[in-house]
N, C-alpha and C positions, 0 to 999 in steps of 0.2 A: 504494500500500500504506500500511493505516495503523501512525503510528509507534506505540510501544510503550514510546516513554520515559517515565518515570514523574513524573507531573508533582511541583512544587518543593513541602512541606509548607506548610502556614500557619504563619504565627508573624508577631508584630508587626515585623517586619523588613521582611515582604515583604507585609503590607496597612495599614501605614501606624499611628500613633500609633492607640490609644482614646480615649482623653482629649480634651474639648473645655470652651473657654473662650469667652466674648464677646470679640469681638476690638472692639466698639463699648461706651462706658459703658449700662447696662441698668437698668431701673424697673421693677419687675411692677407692671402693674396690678390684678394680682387675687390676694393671699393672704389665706386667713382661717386664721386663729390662735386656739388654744385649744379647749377638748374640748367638741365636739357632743353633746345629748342621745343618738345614736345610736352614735358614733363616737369613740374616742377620737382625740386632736390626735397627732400622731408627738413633735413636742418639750414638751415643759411649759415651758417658758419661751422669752424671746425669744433667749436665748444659744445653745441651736438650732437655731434655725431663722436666725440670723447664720449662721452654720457651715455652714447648706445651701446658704444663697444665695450665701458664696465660694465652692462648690465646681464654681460653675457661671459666675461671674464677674459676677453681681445682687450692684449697688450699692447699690439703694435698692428697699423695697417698700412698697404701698399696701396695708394692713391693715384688715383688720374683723374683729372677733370672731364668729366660729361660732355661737355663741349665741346671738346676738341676730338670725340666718337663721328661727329657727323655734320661738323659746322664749319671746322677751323682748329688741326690742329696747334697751329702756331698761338691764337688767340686763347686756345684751351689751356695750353702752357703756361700762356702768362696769367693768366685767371689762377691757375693751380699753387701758384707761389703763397697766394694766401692763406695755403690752408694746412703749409707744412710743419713741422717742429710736434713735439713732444711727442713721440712715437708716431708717427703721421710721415711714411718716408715717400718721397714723390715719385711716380710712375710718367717717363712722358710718352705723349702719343705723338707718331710721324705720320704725317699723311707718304702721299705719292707725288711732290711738288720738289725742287731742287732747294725753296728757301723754308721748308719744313725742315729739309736733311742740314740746312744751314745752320738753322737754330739748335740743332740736334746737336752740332759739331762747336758750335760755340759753348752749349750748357755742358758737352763733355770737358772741353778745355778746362769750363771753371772745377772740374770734380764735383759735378751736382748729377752726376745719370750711373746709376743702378742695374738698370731695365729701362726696356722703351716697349710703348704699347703699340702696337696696326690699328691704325684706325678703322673704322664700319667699311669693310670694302664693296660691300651687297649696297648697300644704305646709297653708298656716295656713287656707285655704278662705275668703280674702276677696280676691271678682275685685278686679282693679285698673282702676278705671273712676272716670271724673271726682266721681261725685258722692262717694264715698268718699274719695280721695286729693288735689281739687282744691285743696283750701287749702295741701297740701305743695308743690304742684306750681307754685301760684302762687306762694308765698314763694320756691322755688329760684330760678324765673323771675325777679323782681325782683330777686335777690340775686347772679343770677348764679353759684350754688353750682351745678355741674356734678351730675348723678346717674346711679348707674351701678344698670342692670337687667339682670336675668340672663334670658335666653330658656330658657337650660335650666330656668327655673322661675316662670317667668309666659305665660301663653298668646301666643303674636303679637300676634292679632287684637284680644286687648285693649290691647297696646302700641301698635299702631298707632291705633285706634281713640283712643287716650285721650290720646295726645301729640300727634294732632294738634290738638287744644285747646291746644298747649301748645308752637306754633314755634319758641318763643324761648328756650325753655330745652336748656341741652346737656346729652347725654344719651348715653353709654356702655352702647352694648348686649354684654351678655355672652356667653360661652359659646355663640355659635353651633354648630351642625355642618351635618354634611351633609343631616342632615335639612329645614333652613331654608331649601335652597338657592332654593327658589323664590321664599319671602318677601323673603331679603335686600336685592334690589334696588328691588321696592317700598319696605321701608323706607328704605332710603338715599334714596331718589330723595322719598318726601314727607315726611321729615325730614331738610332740609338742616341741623339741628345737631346731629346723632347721629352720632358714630364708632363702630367696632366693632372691640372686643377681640377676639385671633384664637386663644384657647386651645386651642377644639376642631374650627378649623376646619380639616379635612384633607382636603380636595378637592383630590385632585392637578390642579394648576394654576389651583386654585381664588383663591386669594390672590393671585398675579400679575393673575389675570382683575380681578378686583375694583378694585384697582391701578391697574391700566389704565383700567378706567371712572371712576373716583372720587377718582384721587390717593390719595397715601402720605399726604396731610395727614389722612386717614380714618380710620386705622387705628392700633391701640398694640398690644404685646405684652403679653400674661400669662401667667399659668399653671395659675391658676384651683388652685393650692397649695394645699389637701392632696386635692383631688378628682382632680387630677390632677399628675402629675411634673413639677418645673421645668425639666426642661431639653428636652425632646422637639421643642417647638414652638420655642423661643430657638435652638437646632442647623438647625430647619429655614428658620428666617430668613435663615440666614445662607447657605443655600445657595441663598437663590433667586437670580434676575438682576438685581438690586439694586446700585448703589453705594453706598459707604460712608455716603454722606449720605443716602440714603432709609434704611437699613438703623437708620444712627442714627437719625432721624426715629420710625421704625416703635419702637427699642429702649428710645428714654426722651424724646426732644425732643417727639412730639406730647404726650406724658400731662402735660409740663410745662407746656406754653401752657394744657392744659385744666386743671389743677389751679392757674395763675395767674390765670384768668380771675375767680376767687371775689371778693368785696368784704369 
């Protein structure tokens, strides 16, 4: 016979805290900052978006201006300057123009570039392919400046296509999803210096798989901030089957080796 007792109410008592924190120190690799021609920014200044990132326990984050995805790089750049310092390290974006790669080559001069981001190549309607982009691509390359591309907005077939011309440079791919599942291993496998940021990638058991095949040394954390929520994907890292040292690795240690590797 069935019982009839009445089960116990929910309350935070009996399903455990809401609230969640980085139990490992934490780097985003991917927020942009400041108001999109489409969109406006959630914070207007960098004093909110501090305030978002303790509330999730992000230390440090790698920033590029929004602006400069789809408008102007060069103008995004200078907009970005506002919003650097105190764990806030600057990302910049190169469009496909010769006085983008100028600015590029003067901010390196000063020792202010880390990373450089591709700007929206779908967006702005200029494929990314060698003979447009090669002379950026070989300056990164020599210089060892790491670049981070967003899949969510550049074709594959032209990333792969166009880096392999381009072994030697590392190379952060964006915003995967499930959509790319097929891609991804191709690219991993003929771009042995490409990591991938794991913002949207939500294949259950996807990220473990990956893991598995490619090492933790592959992969960083982001969140791809204000496109999408910082903490969604940082919550579900930390529930995968990871020890503390890959988990760290995955949280802020691989984006540091890539962001040291710059000359």
């Amino acid at each position: 016979m069935e019982s009839t007792k009445a089960s116990p109410p929910i309350s935070r008592q009996n399903i455990g805290p809401l609230s969640f924190r980085a139990r490992v120190p934490v780097f985003d690799a991917n927020i942009g900052v400041g108001h999109a021609h489409d969109r406006p920014a959630p914070f207007a200044d960098a004093a909110g978006l501090r305030a978002e990132m303790q509330r999730h326990g992000v230390e440090r984050g790698l920033i590029y201006h929004r602006q400069g995805e789809t408008i102007s790089a060069i103008e995004g750049n200078e907009a970005l300057r506002a919003w650097c310092g105190d764990g806030l390290v600057p990302q910049w974006v190169a469009g496909p123009g010769a006085d983008s790669l100028a600015q590029l080559h003067a901010l390196h001069a000063a020792g202010k570039v880390s990373s450089i981001r591709l700007h929206n190549t779908e967006a702005c309607r200029v494929p990314f392919v060698a003979w447009i982009y090669g002379e950026l691509l070989a300056w990164l390359a020599a210089e060892r400046i790491p670049l981070w591309i967003s899949l969510a907005d550049t074709p594959v077939a032209e990333v792969m296509e166009t880096l392999r011309r381009f072994p030697d440079l590392q190379v952060v791919l964006l915003g995967a999803h499930y959509v790319h599942s097929l891609a991804l291993r191709p690219l991993l496998r003929a771009l042995p210096q490409a990591a991938m940021e794991l913002s949207r990638f939500e294949n259950l058991g996807g990220i473990e798989a990956l893991i598995g095949e490619f090492g933790v040394a592959r992969f960083v954390y982001g969140s791809y901030y204000p496109r999408y929520a910082m903490g969604p994907m940082l919550f579900y890292l930390h529930h995968l089957a990871l020890d503390d040292d890959a988990l760290a690795a995955l949280a802020a240690g691989n984006l540091e080796r890539i962001l040291g590797g710059a000359r």
